[in-house]
ROKE-467317 format. One record per residue: residue in one letter; x, y, z of N, C-alpha, C, O, CB in turn. Coordinates in steps of 0.05 Angstrom, whole numbers, padded with zeros to 5 digits, always signed. Glycine has a CB too. Example, Ala and Ser with C-alpha at 12.3 -4.5 7.8 and 13.67 -1.06 7.14 Angstrom:
BEGIN
A+00264-00114+00156+00246-00090+00156+00264-00066+00156+00285-00066+00169+00226-00089+00181 S+00257-00045+00142+00273-00021+00143+00258+00001+00157+00268+00023+00161+00282-00012+00114 
//
This chain:
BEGIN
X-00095+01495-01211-00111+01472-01218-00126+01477-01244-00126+01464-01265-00130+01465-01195 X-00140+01501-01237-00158+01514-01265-00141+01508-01296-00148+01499-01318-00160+01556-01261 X-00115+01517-01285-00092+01519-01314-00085+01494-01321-00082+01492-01345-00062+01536-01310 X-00080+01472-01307-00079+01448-01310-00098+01435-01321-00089+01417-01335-00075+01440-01291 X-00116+01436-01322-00146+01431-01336-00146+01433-01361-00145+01415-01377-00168+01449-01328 X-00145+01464-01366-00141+01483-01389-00120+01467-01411-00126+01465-01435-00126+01515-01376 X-00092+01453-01399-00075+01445-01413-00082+01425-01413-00061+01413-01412-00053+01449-01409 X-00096+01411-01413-00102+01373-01408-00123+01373-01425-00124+01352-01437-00113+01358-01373 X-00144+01390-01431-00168+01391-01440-00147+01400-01486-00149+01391-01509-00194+01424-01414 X-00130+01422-01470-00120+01416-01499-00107+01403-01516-00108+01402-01541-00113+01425-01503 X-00090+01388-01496-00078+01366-01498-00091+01334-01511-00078+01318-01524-00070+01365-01472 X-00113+01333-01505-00132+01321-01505-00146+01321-01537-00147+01305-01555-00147+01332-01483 X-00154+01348-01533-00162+01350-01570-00139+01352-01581-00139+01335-01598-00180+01377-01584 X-00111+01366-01581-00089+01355-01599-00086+01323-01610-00077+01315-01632-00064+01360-01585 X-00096+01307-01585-00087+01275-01587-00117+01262-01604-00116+01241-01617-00081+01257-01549 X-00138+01277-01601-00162+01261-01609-00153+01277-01643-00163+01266-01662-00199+01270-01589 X-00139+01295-01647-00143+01304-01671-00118+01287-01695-00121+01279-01719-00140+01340-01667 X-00098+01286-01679-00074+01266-01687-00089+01237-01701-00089+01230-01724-00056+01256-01655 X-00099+01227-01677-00115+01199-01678-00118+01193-01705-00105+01180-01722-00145+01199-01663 X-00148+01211-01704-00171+01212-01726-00144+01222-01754-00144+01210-01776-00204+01244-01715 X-00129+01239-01750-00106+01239-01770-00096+01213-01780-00090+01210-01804-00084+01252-01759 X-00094+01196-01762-00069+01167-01769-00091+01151-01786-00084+01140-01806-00055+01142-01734 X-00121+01150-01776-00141+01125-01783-00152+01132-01800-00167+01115-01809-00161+01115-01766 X-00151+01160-01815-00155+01170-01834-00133+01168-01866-00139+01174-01889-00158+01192-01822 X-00103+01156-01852-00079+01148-01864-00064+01178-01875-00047+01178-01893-00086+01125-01888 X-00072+01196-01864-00058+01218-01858-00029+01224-01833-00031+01234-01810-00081+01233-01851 X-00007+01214-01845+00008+01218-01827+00030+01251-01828+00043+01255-01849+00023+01191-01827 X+00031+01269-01810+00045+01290-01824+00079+01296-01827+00094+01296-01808+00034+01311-01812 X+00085+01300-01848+00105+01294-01855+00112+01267-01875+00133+01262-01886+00114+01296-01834 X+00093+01255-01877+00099+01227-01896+00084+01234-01924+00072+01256-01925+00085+01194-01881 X+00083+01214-01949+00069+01214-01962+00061+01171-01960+00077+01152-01962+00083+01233-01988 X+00028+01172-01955+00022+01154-01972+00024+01139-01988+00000+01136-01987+00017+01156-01977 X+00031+01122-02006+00034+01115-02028+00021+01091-02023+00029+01072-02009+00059+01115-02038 X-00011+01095-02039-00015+01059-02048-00014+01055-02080-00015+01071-02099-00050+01045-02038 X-00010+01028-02078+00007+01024-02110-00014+00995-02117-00010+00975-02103+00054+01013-02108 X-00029+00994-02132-00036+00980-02155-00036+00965-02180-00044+00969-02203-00040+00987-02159 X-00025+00948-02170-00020+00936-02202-00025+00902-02204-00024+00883-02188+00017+00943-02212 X-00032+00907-02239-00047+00880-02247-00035+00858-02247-00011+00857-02250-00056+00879-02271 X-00052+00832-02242-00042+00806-02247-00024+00802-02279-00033+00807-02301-00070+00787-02246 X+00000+00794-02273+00025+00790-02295+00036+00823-02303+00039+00831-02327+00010+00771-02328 X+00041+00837-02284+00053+00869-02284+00074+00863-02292+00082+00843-02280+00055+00887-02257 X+00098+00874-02314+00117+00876-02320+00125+00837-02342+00147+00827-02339+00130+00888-02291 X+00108+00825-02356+00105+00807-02359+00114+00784-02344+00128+00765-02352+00109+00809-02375 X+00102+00789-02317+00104+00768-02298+00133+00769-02291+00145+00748-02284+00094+00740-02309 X+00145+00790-02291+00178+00796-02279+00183+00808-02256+00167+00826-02260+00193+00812-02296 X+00191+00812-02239+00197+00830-02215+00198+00856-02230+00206+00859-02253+00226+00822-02196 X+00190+00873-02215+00195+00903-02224+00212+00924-02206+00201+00932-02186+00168+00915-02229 X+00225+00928-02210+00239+00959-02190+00224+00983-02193+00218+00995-02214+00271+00971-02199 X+00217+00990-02160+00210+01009-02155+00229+01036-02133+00239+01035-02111+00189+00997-02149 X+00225+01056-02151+00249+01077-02137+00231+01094-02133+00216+01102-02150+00279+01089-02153 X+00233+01101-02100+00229+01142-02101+00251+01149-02083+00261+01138-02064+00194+01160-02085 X+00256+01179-02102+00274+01197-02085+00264+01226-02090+00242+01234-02097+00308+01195-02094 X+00285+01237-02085+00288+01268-02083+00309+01276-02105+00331+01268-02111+00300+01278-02051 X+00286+01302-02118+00310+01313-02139+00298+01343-02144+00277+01354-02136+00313+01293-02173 X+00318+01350-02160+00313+01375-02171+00289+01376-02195+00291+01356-02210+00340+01384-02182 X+00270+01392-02202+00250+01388-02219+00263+01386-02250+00250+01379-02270+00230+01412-02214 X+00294+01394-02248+00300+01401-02272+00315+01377-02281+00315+01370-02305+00314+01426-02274 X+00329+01363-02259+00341+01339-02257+00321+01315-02268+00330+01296-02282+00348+01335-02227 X+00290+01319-02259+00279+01297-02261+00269+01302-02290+00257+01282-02298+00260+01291-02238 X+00270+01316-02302+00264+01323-02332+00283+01323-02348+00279+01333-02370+00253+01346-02337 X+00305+01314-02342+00330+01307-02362+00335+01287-02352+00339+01276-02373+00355+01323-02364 X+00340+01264-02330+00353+01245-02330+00341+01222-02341+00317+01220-02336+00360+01242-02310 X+00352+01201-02355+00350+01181-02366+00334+01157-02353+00328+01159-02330+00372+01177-02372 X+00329+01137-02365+00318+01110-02357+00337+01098-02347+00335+01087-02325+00306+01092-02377 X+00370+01099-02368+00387+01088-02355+00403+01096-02338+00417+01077-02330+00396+01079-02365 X+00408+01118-02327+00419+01138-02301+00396+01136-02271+00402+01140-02248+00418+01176-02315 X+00369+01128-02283+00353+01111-02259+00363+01085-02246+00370+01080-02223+00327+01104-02268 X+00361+01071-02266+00369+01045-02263+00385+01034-02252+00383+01014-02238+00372+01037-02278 X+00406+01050-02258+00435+01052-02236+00435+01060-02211+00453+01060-02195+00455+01070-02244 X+00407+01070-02208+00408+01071-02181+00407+01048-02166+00421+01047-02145+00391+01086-02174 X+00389+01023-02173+00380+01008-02165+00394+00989-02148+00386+00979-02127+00371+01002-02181 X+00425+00984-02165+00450+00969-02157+00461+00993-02139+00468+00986-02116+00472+00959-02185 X+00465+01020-02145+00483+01036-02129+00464+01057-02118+00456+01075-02133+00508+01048-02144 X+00458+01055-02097+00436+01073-02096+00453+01101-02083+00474+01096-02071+00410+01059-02076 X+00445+01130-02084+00454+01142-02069+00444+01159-02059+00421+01158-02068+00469+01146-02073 X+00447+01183-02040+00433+01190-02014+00402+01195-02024+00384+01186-02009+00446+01220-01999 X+00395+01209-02051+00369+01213-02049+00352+01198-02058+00331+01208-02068+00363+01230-02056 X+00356+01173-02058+00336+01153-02060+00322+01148-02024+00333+01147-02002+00352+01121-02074 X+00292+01146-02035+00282+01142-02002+00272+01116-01992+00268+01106-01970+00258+01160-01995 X+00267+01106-02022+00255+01076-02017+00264+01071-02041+00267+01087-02059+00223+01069-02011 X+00271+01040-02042+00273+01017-02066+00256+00998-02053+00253+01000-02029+00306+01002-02074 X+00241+00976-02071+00224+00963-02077+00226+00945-02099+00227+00953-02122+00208+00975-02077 X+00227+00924-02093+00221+00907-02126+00183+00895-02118+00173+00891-02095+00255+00866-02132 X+00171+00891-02142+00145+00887-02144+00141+00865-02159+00156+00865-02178+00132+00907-02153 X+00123+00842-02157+00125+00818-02158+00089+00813-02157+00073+00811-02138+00148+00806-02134 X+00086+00814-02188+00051+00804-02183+00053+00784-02216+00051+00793-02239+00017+00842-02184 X+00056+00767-02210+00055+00749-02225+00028+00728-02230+00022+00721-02252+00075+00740-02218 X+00016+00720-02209-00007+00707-02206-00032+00711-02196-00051+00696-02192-00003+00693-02199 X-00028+00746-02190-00055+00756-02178-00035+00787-02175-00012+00794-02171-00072+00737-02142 X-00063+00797-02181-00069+00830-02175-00045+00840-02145-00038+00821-02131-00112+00835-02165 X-00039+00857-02139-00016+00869-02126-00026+00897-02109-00039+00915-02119+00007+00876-02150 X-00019+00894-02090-00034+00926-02075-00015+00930-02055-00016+00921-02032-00069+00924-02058 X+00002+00945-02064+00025+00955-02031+00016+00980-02019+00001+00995-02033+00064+00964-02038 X+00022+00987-01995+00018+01012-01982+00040+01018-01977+00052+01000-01965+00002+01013-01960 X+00056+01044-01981+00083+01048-01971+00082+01073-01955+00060+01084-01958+00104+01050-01994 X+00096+01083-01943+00095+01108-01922+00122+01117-01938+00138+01099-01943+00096+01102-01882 X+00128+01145-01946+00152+01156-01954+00158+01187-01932+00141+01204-01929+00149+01164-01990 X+00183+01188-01919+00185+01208-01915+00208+01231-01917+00228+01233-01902+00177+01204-01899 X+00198+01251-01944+00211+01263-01957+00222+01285-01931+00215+01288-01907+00196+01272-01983 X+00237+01294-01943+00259+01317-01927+00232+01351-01925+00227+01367-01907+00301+01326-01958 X+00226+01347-01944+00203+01369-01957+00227+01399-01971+00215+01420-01976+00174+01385-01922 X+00243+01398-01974+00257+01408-01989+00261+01409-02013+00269+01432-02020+00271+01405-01983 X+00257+01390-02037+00255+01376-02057+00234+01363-02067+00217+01351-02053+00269+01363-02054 X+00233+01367-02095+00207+01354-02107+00211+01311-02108+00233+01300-02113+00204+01372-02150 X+00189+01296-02102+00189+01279-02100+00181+01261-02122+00157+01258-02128+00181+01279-02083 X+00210+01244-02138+00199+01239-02154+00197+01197-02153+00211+01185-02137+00213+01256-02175 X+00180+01184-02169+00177+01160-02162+00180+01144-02195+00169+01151-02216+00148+01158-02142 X+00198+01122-02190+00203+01112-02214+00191+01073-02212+00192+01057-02193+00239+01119-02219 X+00182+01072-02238+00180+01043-02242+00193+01034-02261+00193+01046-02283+00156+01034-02246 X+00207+01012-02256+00233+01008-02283+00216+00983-02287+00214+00965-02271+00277+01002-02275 X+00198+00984-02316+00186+00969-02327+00223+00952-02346+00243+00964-02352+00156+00988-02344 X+00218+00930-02350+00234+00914-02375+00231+00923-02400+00249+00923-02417+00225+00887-02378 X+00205+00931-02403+00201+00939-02432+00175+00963-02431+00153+00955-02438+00193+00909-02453 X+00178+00990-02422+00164+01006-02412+00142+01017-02438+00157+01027-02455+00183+01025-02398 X+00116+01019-02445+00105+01019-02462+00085+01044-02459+00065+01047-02473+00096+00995-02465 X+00100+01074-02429+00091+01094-02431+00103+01108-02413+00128+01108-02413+00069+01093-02432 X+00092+01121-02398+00103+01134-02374+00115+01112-02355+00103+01091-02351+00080+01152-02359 X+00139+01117-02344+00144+01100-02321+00161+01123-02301+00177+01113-02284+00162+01069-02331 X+00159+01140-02303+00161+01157-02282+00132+01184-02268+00109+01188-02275+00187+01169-02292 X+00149+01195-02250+00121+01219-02248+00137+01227-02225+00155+01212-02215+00080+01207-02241 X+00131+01254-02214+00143+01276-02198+00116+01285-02179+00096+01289-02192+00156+01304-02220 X+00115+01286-02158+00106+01313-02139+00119+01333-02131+00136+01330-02113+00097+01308-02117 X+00114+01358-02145+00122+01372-02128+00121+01391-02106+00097+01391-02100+00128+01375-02137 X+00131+01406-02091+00120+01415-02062+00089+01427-02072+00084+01436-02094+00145+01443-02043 X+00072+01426-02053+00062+01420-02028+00063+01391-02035+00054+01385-02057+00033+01433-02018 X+00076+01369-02018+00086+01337-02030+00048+01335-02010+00041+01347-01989+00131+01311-02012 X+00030+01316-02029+00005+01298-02011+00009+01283-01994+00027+01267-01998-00009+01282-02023 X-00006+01282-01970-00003+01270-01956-00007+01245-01964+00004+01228-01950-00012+01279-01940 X-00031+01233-01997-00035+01207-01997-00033+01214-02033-00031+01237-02042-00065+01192-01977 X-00036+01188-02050-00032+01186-02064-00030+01161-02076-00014+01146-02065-00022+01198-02064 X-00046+01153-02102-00055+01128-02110-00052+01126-02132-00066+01138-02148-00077+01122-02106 X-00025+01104-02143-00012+01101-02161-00026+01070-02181-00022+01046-02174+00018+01103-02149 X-00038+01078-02202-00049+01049-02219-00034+01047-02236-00028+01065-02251-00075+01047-02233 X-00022+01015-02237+00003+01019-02257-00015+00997-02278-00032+00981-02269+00041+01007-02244 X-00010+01000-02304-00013+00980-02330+00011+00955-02328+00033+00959-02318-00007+01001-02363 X+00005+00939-02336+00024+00921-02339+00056+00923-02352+00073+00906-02349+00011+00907-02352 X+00058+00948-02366+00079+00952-02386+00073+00995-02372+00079+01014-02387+00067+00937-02432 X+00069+00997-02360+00070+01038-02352+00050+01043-02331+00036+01025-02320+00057+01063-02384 X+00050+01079-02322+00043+01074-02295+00011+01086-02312+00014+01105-02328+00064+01094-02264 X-00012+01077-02309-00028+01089-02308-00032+01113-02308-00025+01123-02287-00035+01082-02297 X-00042+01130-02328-00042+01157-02311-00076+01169-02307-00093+01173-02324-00020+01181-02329 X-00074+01173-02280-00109+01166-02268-00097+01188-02249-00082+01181-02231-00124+01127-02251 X-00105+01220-02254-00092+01235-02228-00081+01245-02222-00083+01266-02209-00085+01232-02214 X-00049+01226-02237-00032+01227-02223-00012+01259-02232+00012+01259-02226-00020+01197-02224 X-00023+01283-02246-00014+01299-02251+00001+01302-02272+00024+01294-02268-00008+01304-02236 X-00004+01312-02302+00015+01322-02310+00033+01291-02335+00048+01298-02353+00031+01335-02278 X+00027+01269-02331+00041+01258-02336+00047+01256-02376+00026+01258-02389+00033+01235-02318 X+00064+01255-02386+00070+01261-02412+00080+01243-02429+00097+01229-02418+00086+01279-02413 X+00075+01237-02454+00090+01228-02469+00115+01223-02477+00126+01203-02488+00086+01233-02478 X+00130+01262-02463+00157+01256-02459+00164+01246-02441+00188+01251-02442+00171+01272-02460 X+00158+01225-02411+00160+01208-02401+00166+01187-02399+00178+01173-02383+00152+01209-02399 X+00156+01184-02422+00167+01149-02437+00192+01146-02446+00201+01165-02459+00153+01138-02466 X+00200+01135-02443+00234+01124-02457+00223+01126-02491+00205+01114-02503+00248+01078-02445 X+00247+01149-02500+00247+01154-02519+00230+01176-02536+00232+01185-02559+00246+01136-02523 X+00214+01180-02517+00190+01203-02520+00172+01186-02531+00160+01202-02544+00194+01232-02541 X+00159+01163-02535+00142+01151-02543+00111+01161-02526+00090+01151-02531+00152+01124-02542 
//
């Protein structure tokens, strides 16, 4: 009976500790993602949004237009697609991603006419949360690690 207790009592704080995990928007194994962006984002055009999984070295050589192609053909390591749509007011998604944790996580915005960074990478330890502000024409960079000039289409 004693031992039964013992396991119920721990059981107990495992689940109160979980809880306070979820309402906190800590889920383990996921990443977070809230996304930001302004009234008329991408000059009032839908925007594509990609995250996947890649190699760190992959995501520092591949192109705007070898992304893009994903969009129509997507393949295994894409984890989410998204198109984004704020045309007449400000934009706020919450997305849950859940990476393999093997691979660095990288997340793309295919602006129409990209006017800085439109990509960015995490890599392992991947955050549990993370808050992406995008400019109307690139992604903000507020944070978000690292982000570069060579980023931009064309190195701009």
């Amino acid at each position: 009976m004693r031992r039964n207790r013992s396991q119920l009592a721990r059981l107990a704080i495992f689940c109160v500790g979980s809880l306070s995990g979820l309402l906190s928007g800590c889920l383990p194994g996921y990443l977070r993602m809230d996304i930001h962006a302004p009234q008329g984002l991408n000059d009032s055009t839908p925007l594509h949004f990609l995250v996947r999984e890649v190699d760190t070295q992959q995501y520092r050589t591949e192109s705007y237009d070898s992304v893009a192609m994903l969009v129509a053909q997507r393949d295994a390591s894409v984890l989410r697609s998204k198109v984004l749509y704020a045309k007449n007011k400000s934009l706020t998604e919450r997305l849950w991603i859940k990476p393999s944790g093997k691979k660095a996580v990288a997340v793309y915005f295919l602006f129409t006419h990209p006017q800085g960074p439109w990509k960015m990478l995490f890599e392992a330890p991947i955050p549990y949360t993370t808050s992406v502000e995008l400019d109307p024409h690139s992604i903000k960079p507020k944070g978000q690690g690292g982000l570069t000039t060579s980023e931009a289409p064309g190195g701009l």
